[in-house]
N, C-alpha and C positions, 0 to 999 in steps of 0.2 A: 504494500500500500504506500510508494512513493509519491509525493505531492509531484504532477505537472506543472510548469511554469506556470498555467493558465489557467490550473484550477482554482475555484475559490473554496475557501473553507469550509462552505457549507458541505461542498462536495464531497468534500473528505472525511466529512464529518455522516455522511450520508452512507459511505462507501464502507466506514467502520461499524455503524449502523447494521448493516447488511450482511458483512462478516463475522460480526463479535458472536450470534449464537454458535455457529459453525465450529468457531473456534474454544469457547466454553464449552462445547460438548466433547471437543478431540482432547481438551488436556482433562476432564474429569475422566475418558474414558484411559489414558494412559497412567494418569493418576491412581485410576481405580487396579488395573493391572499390575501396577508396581505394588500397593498394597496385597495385593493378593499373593504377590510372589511373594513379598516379605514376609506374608501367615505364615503360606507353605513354609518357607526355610525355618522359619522358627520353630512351626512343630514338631518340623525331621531333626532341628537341632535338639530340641527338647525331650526329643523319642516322644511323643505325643501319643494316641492313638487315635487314627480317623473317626468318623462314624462310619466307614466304609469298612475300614480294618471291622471296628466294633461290630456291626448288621452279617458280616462273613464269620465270625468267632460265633457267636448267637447261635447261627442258624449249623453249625458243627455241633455245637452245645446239644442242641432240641435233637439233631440226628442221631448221638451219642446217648444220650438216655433214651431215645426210643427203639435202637438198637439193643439196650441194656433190658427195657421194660422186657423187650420179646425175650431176650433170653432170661429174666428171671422169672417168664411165664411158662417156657418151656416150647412155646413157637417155633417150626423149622423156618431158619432164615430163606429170605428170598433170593 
């Protein structure tokens, strides 16, 4: 957004007008990006556990005692 010789102010003022949304949505979405990568790394630094990690351990969990129920019922496994 360089001022022309011949622009008037308004212009330019018009021109910025017209770019400032564009531009306030490109750096919150970079913004928003770089925050996110900073989560991620903190919770790999931190050994975290996802809720992805978490929702896959669960559902081993439910497998494992329902494995366990059939064998303490006496059920031929499948």
């Amino acid at each position: 957004m360089v001022a022309r010789g011949s622009e008037r102010f308004a212009d330019i003022f018009e021109e910025l007008l017209v770019e400032l949304p564009a531009r306030v949505r490109g750096g919150q979405a970079r913004l928003s990006e770089q925050a996110l990568a900073a989560l991620r790394a903190l919770i790999e630094q931190l050994n975290l556990v996802t809720r992805e990690d978490f929702d896959e351990l669960e559902l081993r969990v439910a497998q494992l005692e329902h494995r366990l129920r059939l064998l303490e019922q006496g059920e031929p496994r499948l």
